[in-house]
Backbone as CSV, one residue per row, in Angstrom:
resi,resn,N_x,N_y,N_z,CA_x,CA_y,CA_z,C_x,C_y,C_z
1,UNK,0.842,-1.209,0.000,0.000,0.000,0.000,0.865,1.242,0.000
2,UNK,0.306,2.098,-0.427,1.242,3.741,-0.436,0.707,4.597,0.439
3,UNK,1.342,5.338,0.907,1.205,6.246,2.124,-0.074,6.677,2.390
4,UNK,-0.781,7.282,3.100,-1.870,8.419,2.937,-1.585,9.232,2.690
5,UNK,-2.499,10.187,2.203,-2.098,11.657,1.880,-2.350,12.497,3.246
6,UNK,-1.617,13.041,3.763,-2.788,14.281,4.595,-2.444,15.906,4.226
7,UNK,-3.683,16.401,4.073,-3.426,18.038,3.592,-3.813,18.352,5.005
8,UNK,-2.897,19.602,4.823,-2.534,20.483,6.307,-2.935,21.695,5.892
9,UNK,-4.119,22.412,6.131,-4.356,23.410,6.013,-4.537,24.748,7.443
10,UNK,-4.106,25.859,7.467,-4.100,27.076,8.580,-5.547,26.864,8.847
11,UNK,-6.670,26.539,8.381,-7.920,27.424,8.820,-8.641,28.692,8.919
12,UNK,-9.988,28.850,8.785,-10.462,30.294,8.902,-11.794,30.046,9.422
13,UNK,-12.242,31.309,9.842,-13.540,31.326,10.250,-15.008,31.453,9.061
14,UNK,-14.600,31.849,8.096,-14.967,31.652,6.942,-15.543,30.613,6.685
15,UNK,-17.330,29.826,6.418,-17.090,28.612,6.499,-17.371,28.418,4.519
16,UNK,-17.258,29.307,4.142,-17.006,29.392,2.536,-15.563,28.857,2.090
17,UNK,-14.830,29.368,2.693,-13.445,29.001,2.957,-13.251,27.089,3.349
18,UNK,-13.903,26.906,4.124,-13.945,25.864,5.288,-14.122,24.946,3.884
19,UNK,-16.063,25.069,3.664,-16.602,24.296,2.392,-15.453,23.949,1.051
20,UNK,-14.759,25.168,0.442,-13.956,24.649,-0.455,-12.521,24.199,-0.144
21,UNK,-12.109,24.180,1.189,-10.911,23.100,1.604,-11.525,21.883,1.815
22,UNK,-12.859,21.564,1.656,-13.825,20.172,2.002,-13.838,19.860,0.480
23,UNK,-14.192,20.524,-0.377,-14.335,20.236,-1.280,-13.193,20.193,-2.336
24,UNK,-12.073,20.664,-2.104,-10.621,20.129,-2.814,-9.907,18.687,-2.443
25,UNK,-9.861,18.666,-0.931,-9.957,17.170,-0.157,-10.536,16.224,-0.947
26,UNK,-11.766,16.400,-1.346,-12.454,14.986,-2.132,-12.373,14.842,-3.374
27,UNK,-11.823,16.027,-3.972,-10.874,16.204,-5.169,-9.537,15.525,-5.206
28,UNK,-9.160,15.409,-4.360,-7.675,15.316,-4.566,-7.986,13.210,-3.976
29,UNK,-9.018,13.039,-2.767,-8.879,12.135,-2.895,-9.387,10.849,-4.155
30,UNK,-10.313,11.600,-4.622,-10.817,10.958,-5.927,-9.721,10.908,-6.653
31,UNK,-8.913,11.823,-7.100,-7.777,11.792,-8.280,-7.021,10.308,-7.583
32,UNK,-6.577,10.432,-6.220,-5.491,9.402,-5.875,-6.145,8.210,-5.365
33,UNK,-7.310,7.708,-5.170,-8.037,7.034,-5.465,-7.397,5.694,-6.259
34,UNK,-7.301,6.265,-7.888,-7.078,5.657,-8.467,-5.306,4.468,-8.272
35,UNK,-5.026,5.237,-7.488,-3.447,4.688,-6.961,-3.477,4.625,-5.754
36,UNK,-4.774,3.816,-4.929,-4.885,3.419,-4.129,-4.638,4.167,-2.657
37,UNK,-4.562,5.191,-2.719,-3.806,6.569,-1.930,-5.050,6.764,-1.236
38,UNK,-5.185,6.625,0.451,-6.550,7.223,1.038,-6.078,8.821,1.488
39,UNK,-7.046,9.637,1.476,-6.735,11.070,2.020,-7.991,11.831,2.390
40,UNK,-7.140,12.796,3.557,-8.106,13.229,4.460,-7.293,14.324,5.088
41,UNK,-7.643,15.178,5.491,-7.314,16.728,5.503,-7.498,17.333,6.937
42,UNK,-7.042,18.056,7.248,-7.317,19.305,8.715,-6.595,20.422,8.513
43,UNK,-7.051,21.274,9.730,-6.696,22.497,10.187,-5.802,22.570,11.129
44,UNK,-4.804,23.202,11.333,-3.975,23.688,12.350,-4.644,24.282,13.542
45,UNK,-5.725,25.337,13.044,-6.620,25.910,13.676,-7.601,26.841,13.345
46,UNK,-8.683,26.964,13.661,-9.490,28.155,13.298,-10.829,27.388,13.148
47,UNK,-10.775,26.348,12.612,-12.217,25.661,11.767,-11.721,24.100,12.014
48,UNK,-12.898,23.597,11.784,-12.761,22.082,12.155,-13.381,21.826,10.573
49,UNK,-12.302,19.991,10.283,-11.879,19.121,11.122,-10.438,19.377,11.326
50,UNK,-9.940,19.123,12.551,-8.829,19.297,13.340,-7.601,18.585,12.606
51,UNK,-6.280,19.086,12.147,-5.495,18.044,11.837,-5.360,16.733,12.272
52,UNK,-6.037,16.921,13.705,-5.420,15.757,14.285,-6.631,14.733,14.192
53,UNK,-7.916,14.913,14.076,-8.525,13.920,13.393,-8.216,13.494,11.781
54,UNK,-7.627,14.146,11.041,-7.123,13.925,9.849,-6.567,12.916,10.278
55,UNK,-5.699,12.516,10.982,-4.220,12.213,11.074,-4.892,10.845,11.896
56,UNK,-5.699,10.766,12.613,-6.339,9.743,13.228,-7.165,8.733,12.310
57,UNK,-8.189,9.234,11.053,-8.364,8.926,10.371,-8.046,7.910,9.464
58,UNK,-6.979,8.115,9.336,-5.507,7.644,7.995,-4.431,6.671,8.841
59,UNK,-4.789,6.534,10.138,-3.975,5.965,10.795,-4.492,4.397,10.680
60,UNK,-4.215,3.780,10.905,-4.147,1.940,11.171,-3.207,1.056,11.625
61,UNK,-3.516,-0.463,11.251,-2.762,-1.025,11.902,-1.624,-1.589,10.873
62,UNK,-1.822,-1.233,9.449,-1.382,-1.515,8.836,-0.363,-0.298,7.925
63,UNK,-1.161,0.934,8.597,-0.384,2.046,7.891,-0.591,3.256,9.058
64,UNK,1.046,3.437,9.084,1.718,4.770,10.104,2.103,5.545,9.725
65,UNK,3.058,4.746,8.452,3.232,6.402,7.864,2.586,7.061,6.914
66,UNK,2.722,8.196,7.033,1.626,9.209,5.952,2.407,10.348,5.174
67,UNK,2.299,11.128,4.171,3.030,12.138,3.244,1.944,13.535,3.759
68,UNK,2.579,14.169,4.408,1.423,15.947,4.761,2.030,16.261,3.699
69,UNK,1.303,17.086,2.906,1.194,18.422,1.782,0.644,18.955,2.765
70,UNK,1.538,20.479,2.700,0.816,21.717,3.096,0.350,22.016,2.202
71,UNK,-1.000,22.822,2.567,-1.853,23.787,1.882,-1.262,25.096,1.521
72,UNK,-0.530,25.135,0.891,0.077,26.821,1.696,0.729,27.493,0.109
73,UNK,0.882,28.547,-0.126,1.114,28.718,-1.450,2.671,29.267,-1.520
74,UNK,3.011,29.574,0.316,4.671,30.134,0.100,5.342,29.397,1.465
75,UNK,6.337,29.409,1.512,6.730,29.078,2.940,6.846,29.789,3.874
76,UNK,5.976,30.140,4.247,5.732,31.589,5.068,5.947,30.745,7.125
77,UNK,5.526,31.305,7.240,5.627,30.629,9.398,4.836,29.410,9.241
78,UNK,3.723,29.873,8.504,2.778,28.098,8.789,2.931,26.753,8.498
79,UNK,3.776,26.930,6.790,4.810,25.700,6.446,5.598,25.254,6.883
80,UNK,6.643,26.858,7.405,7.979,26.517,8.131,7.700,25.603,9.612
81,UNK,7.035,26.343,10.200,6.898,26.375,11.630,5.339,25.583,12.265
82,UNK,4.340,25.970,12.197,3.507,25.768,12.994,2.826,24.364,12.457
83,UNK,2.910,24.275,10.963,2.419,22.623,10.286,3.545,21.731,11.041
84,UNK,4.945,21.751,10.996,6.162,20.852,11.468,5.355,20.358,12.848
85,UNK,5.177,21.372,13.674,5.513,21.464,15.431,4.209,20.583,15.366
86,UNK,2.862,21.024,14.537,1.351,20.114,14.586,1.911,18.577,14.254
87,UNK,2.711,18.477,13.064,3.105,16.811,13.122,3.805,16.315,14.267
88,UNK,4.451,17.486,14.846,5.508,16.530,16.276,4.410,16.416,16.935
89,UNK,3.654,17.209,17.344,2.671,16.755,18.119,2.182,15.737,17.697
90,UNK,1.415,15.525,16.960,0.887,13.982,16.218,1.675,12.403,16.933
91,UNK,2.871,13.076,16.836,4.026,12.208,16.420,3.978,11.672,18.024
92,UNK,3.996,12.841,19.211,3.897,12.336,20.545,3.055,11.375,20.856
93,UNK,2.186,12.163,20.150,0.544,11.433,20.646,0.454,9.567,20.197
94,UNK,0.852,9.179,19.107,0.647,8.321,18.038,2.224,7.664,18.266
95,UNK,3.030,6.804,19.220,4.215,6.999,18.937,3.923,5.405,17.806
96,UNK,5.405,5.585,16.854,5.051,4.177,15.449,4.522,5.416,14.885
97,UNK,3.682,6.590,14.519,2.947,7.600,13.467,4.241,8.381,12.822
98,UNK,4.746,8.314,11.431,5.244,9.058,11.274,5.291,9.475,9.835
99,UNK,5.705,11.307,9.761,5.363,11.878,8.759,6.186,11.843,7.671
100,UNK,6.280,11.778,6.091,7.295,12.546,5.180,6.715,13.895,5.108
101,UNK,7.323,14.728,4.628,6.470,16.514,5.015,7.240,16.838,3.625
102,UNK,6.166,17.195,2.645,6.042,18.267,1.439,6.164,19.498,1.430
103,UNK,6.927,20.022,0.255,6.506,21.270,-0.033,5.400,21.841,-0.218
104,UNK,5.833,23.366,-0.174,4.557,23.648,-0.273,3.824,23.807,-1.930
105,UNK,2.672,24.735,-2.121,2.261,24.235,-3.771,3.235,25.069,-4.346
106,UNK,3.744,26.011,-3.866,4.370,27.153,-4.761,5.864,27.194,-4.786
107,UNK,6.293,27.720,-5.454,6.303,27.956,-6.748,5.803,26.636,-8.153
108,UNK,5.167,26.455,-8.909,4.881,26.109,-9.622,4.201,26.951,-11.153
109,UNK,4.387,26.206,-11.852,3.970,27.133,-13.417,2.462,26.720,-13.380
110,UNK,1.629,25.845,-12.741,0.355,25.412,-12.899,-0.278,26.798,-12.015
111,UNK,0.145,26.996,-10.564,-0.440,28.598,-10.166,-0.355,29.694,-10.733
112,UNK,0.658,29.814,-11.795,0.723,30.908,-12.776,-0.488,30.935,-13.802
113,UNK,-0.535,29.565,-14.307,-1.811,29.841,-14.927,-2.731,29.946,-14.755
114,UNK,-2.937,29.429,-13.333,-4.202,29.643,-13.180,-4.960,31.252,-12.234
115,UNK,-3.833,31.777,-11.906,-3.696,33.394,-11.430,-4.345,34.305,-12.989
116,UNK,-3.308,33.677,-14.405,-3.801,34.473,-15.509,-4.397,34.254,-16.060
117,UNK,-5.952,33.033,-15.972,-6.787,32.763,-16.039,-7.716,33.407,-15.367
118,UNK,-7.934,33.436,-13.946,-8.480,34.314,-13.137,-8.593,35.736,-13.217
119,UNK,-7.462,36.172,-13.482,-7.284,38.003,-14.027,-8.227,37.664,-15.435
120,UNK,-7.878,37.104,-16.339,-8.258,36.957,-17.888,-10.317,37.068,-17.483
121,UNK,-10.308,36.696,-17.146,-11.722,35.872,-16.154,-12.642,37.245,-15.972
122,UNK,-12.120,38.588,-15.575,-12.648,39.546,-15.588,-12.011,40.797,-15.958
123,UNK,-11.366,41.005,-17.061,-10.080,41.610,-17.432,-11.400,42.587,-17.977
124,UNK,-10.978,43.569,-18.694,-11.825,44.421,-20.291,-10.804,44.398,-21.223
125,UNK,-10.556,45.520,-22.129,-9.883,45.463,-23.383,-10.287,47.073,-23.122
126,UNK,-8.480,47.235,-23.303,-7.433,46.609,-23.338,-7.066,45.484,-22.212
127,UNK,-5.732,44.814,-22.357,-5.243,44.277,-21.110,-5.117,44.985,-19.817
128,UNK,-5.486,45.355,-18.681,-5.516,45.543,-17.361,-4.341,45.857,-17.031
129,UNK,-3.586,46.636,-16.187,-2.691,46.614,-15.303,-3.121,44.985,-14.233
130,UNK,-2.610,44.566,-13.025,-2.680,43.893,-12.074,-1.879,44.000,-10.813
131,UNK,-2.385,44.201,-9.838,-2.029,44.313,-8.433,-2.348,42.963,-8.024
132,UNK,-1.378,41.993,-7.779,-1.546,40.619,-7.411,-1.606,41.224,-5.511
133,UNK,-1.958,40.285,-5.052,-2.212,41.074,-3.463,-1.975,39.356,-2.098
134,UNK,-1.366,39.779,-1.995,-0.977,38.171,-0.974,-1.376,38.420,0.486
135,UNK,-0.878,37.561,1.157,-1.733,37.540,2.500,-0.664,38.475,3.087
136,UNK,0.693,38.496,2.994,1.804,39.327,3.550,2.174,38.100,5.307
137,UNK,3.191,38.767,5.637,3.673,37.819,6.382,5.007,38.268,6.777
138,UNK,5.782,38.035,8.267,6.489,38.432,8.707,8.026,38.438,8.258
139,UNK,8.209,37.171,7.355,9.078,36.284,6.607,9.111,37.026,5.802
140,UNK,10.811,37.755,5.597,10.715,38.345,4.586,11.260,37.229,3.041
141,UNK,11.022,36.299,2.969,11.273,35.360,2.095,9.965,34.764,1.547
142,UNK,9.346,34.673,2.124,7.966,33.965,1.569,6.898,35.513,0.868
143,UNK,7.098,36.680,1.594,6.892,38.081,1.078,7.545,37.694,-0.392
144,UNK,8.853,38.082,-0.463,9.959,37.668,-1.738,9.109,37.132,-2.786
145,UNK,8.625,35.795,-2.710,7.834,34.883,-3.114,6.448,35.253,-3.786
146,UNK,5.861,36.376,-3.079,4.742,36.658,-4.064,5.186,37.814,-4.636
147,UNK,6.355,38.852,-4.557,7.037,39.849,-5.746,7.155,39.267,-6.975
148,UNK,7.856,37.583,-6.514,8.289,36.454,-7.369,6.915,36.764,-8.447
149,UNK,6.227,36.082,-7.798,5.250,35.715,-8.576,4.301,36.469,-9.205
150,UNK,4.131,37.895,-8.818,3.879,38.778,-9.761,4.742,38.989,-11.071
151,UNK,5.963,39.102,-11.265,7.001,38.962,-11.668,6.365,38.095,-13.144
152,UNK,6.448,36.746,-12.476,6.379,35.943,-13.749,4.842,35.570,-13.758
153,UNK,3.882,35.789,-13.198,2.460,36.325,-13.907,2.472,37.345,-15.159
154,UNK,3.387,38.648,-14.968,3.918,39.684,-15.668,4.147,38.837,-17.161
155,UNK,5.412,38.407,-17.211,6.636,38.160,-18.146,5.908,36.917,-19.220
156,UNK,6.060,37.398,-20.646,5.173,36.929,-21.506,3.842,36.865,-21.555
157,UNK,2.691,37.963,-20.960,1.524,38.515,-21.143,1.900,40.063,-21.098
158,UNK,0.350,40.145,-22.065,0.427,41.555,-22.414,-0.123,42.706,-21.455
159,UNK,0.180,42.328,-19.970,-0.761,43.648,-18.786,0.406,44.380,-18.992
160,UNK,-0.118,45.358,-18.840,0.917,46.644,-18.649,2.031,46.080,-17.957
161,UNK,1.730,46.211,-16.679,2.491,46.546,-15.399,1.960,45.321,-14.496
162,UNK,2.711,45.000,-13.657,2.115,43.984,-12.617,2.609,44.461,-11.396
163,UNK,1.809,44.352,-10.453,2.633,45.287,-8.524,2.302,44.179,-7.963
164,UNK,2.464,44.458,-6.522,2.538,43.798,-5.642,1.992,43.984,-4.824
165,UNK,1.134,43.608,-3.760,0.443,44.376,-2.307,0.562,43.204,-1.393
166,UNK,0.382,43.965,-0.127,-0.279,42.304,1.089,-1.187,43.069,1.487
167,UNK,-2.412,41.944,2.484,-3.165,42.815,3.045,-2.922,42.364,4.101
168,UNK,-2.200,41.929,5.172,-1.419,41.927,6.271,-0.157,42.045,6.846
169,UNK,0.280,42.348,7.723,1.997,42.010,8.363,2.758,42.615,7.451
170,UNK,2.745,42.630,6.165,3.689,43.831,5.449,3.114,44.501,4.261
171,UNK,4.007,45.584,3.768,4.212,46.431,3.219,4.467,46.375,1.767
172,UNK,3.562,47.198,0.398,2.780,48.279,0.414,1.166,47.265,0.623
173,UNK,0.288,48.004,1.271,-1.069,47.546,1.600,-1.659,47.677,0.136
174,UNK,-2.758,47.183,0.184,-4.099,47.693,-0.922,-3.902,48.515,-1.763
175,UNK,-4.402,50.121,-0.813,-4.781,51.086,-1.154,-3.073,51.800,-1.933
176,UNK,-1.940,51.266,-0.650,-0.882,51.783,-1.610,-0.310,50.734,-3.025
177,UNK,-0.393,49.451,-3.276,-0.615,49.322,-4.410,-1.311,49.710,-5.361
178,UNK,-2.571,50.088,-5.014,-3.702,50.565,-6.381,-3.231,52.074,-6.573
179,UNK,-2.288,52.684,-5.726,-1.745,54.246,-5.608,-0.148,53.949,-6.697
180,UNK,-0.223,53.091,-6.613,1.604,53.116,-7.605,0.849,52.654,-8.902
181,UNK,0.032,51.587,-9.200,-0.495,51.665,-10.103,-0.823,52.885,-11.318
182,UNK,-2.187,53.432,-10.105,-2.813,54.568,-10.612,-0.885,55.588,-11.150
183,UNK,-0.624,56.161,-10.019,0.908,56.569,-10.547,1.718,56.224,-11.863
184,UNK,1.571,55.097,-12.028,2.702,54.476,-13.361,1.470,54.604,-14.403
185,UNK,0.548,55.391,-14.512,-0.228,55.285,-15.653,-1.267,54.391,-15.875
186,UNK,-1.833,53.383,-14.795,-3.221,52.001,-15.227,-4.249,52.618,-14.852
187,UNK,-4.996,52.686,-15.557,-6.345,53.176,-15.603,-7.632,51.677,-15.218
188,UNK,-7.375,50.565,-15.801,-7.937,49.641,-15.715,-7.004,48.980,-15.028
189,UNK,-7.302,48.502,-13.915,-6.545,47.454,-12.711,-7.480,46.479,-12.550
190,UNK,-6.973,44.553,-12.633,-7.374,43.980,-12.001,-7.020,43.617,-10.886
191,UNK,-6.848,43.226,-9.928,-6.675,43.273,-8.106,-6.684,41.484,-8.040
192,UNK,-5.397,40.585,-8.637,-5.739,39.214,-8.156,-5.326,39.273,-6.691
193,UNK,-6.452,38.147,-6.413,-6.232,37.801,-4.990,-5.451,36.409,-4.707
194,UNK,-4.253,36.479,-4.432,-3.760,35.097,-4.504,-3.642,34.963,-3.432
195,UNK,-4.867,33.307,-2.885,-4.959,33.037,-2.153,-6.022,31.722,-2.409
196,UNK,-5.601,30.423,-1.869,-6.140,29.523,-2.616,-7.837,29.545,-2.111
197,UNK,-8.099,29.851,-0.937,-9.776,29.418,-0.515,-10.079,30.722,-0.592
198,UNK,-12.000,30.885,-0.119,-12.209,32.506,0.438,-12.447,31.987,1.638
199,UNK,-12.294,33.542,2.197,-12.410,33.576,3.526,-12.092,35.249,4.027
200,UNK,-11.596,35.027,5.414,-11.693,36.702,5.493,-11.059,37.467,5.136
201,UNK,-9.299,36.970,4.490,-8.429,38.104,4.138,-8.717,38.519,2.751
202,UNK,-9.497,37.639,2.085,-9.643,37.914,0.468,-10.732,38.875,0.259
203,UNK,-11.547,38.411,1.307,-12.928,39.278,1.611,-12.772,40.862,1.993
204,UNK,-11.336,40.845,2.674,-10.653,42.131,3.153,-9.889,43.083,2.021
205,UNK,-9.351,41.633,1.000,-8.909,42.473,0.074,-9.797,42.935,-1.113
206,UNK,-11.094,42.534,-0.930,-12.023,43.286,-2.143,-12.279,44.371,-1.853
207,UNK,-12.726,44.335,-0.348,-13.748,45.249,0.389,-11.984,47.069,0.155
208,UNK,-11.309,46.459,0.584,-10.362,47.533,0.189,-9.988,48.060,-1.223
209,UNK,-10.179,47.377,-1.948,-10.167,47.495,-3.606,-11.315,48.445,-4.014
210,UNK,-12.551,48.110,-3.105,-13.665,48.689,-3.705,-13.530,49.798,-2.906
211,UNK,-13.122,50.297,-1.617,-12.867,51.505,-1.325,-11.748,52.982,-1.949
212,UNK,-11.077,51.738,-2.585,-9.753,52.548,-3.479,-10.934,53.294,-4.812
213,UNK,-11.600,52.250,-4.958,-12.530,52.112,-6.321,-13.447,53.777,-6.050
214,UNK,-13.581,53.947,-5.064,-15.259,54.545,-4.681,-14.136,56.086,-4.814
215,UNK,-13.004,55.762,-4.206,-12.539,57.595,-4.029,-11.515,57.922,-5.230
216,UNK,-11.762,56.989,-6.608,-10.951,57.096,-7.466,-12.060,56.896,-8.765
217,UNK,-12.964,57.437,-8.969,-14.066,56.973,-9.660,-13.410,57.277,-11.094
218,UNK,-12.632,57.553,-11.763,-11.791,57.221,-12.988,-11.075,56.322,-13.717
219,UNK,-11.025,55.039,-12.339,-10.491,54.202,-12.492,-11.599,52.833,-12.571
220,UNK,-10.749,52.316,-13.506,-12.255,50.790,-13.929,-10.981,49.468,-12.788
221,UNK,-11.480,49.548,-11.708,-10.508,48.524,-10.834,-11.854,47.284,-10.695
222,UNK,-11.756,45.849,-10.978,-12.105,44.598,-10.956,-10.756,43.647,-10.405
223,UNK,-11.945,42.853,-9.221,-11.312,42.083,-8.339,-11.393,41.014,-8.795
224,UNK,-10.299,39.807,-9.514,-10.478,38.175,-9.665,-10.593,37.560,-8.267
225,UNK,-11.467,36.670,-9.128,-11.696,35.265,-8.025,-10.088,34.775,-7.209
226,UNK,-10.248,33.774,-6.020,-9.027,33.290,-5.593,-8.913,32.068,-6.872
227,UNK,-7.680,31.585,-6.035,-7.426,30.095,-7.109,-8.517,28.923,-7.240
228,UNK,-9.377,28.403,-5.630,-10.287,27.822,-5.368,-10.050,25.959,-5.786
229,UNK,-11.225,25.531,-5.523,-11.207,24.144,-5.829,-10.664,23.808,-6.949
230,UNK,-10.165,23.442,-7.704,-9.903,22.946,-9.019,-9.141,21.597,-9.588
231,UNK,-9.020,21.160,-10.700,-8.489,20.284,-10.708,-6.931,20.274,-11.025
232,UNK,-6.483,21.899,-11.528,-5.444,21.675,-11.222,-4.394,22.215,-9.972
233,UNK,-5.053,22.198,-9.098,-4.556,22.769,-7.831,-4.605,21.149,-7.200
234,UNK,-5.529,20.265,-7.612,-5.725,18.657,-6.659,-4.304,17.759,-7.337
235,UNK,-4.447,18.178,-8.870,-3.127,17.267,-9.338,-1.858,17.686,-8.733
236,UNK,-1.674,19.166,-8.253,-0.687,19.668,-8.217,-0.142,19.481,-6.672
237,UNK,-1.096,19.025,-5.376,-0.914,18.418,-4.853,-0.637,16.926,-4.608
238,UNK,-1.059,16.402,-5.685,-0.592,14.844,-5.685,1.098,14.777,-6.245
239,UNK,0.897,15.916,-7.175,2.044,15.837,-7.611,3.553,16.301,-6.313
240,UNK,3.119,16.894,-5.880,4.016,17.086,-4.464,4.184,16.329,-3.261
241,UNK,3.030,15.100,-3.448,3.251,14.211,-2.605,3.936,13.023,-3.612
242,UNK,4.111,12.727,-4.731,4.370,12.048,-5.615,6.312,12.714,-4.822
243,UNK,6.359,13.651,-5.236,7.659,14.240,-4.899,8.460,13.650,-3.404
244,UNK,7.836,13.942,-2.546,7.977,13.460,-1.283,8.420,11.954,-1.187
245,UNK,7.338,11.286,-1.944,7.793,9.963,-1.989,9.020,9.285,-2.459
246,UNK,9.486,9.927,-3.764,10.829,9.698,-3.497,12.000,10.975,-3.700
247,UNK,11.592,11.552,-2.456,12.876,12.035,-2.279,13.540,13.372,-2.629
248,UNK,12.531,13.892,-3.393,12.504,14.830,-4.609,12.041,15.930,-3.677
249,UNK,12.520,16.469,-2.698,11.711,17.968,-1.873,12.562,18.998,-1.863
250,UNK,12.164,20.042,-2.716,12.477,20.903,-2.956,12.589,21.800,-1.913
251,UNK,12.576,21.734,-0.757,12.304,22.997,0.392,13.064,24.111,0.056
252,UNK,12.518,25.870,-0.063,12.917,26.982,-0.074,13.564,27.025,0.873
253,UNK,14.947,26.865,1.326,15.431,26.535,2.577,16.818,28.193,2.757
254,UNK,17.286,28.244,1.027,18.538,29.405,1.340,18.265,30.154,1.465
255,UNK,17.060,30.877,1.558,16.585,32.248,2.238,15.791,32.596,3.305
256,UNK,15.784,30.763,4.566,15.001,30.991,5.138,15.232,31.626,6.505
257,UNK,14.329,32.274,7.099,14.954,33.132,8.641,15.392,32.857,9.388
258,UNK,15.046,31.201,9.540,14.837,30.284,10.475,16.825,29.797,10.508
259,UNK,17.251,30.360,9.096,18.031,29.374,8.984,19.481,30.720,8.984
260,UNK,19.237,32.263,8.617,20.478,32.638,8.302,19.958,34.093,9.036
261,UNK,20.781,34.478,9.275,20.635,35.931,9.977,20.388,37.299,8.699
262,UNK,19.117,37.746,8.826,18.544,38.514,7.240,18.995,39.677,8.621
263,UNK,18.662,40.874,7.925,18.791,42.207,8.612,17.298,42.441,9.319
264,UNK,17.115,42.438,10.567,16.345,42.765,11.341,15.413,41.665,11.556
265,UNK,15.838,40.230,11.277,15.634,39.366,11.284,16.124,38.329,12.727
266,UNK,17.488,38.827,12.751,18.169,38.032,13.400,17.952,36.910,14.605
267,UNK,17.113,37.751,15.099,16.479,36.691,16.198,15.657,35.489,15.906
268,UNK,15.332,35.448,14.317,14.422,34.151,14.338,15.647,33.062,13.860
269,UNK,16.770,32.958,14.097,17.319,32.226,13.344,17.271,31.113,14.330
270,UNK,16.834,29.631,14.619,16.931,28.687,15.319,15.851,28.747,16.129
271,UNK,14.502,29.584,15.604,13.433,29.384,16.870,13.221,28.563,17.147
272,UNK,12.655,28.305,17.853,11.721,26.818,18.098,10.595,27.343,17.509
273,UNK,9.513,26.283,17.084,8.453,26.318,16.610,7.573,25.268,17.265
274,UNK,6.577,25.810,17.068,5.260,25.384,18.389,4.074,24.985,17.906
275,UNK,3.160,24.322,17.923,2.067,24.058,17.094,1.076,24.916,17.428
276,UNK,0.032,25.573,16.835,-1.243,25.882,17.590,-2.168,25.496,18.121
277,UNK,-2.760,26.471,19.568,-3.789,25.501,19.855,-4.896,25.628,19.474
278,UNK,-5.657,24.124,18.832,-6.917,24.414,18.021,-8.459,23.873,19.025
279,UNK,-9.280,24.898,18.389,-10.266,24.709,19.394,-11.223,23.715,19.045
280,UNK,-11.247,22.283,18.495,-11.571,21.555,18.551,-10.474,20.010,18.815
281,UNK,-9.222,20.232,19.182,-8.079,19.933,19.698,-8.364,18.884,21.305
282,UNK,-9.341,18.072,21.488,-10.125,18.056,23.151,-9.362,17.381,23.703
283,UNK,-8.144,16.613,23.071,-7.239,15.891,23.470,-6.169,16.987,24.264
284,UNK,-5.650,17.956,23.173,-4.898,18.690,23.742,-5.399,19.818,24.750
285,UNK,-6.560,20.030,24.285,-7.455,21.133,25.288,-7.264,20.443,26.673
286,UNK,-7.303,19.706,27.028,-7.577,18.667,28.682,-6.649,17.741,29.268
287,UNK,-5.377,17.918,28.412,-4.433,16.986,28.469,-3.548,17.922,29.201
């Protein structure tokens, strides 16, 4: 038999969000299905089901070990750090349970297309400027990562210009991306939201788009959909557990914080990392 799969996803309160991490799960397990692969999914925290019923799930007497894919589109704290520390925990709990641990989905050329599909999806004519807009994050490497990827969303399509924004933890926000935009000349901006489910930060980044929208009424600004359920976001996880299996893990590792002293960084180099506590967790809640 071949491993289980388990997807490791952060969670949200969002249960729109919730529904289409339920509904990529049975995507991805149908695809692997066919190669005999059982899979089953959780949260770190925020929304149930709990990683650790994932992980209970997939467990037997015949199979311990399992392949986690993170959910995660950069290696930001949740890949690095808080998914690892959730498998040690596992790992206490379950001793014989043990993990291979995947990259995460990104970088890949399959999220590129499907980002300029999504822009394409509600573009006008001419081609759009685009403010790709990420969750942002303390890591200045996994930040890096969605510049990256505006970058080559950009390179061989015809948008003007492509920027960059987060709508958390760093720098330029929303309103100052759709402001460098407007600046370099885009009159028509689409605003992708890269971010694979909805939920509240995507919801945060429309609701700010449409406020840029309301005090800039010259400007034709349209928000794309996230990446969402699809089928090639389910292959593209099999395909990373396919990776795992033998051997093939790419981890973003030479720029990570964890690992080299960046400028104003310095203190994260060798943290420890900790799992979160999740509130459907009743083992760990009472233990």
């Amino acid at each position: 038999m071949r491993p289980p799969l388990l997807l490791a996803a952060h969670g949200t309160r969002d249960q729109a969000g919730v529904a289409a991490f339920g509904a990529l799960a049975r995507r991805v397990g149908a695809l692997a299905a066919a190669d005999g692969i059982q899979v089953a999914g959780g949260f770190i925290e925020l929304s149930a089901p709990a990683l650790r019923e994932a992980v209970s799930a997939l467990t037997t007497a015949s199979s311990t070990h399992m392949v986690a894919v993170p959910l995660m589109l950069s290696a930001a704290g949740h890949a690095k750090g808080d998914i690892p520390a959730a498998l040690a925990r596992e790992r206490d709990r379950r001793p014989g349970v043990s993990f291979t641990y995947a990259r995460p989905l990104w970088p890949h050329p399959a999220l590129i297309e499907l980002l300029a599909a999504r822009v394409d999806a509600v573009a006008g004519d001419p081609a759009p400027a685009v403010l790709l807009v990420g969750r942002g994050s303390t890591d200045p490497d996994a930040n890096a990562d969605v510049v990256k990827t505006a970058r080559l969303l950009w390179e061989g399509r015809d948008y003007p210009l492509a920027e960059t924004a987060f709508v958390s933890l760093a720098r330029p926000g929303v309103a100052e991306g759709l402001e460098r935009c407007r600046l370099l000349g885009a009159r028509q901006i689409v605003v992708a939201r890269y971010f694979l489910f909805p939920g509240v930060l995507p919801d945060r980044v429309a609701e700010q788009a449409a406020g840029y929208a309301a005090a800039h009424p010259g400007l034709d600004i349209r928000c794309a959909d996230v990446l969402g359920d699809c089928d090639e976001i389910a292959a593209l996880v099999c395909e990373r557990y396919q990776e795992a299996l033998t051997g093939d893990i790419r981890m973003n590792c030479d720029m990570c914080v964890y690992r080299i002293a960046m400028p104003g960084f310095e203190h994260r180099v060798g943290e420890p990392q900790h799992p979160h506590d999740h509130p459907h967790d009743h083992v760990h809640a009472h233990g």
